[in-house]
N, C-alpha and C positions, 0 to 999 in steps of 0.2 A: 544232369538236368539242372541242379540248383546251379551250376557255373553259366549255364546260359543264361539262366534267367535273372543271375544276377550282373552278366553282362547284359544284355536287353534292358533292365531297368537303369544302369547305369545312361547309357545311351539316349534311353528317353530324358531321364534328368537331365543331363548335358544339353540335349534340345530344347526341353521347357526352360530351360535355364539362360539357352542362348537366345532365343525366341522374346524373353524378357527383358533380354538386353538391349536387343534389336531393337523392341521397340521404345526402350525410352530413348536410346541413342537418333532415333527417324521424328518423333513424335515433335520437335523445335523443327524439324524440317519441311513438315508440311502446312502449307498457307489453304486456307477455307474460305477466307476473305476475299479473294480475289484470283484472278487465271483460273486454269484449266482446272483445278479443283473447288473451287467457288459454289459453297452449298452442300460440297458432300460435307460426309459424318464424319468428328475427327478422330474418331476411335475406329470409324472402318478402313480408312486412308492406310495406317499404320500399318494393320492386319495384312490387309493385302499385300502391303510391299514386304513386310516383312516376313511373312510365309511362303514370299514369291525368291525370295533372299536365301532363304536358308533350303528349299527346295532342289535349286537351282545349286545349289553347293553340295547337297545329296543325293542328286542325279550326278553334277559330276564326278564325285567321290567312289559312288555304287558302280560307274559307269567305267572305271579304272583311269580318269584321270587323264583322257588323251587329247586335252588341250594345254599347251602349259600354262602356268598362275597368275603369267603377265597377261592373258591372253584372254583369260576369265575374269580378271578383273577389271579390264578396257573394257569387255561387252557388257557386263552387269552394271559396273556404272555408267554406262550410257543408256543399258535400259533403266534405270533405277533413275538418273536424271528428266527422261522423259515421263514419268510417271510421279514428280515431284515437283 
């Protein structure tokens, strides 16, 4: 029992951890000022993409992986560009 739960906590740190990266790495990339995001929040911009980010990398990981890495990273940055 303590092995899982100190895998599970490990896990979660790595997410909070990667989660924070995301978003300082996204946070210069999102414009407020003007286009399609013009008015939103600039702190809710980031969230979204950035929990849509790592989600999306946790389905396909949990999910075994049956797209290969060129192939998830073409679709993600073109959804990630249309949402910036």
């Amino acid at each position: 029992m303590v092995e899982k739960h100190t895998h599970t906590s490990t896990v979660v740190q790595f997410r909070n951890q990667f989660l924070e990266f995301l978003i300082e790495e996204f946070k210069d990339e999102v414009n407020i000022k003007e286009g399609k995001n013009h008015g939103l929040n600039e702190d809710v911009i980031p969230q979204f993409i950035v929990t849509s980010y790592v989600g999306i990398v946790e389905w396909w990981i949990t999910k075994g992986m049956h797209y290969p890495p060129d192939v998830m990273s073409e679709q993600v940055g073109i959804l990630l560009e249309r949402n910036l």
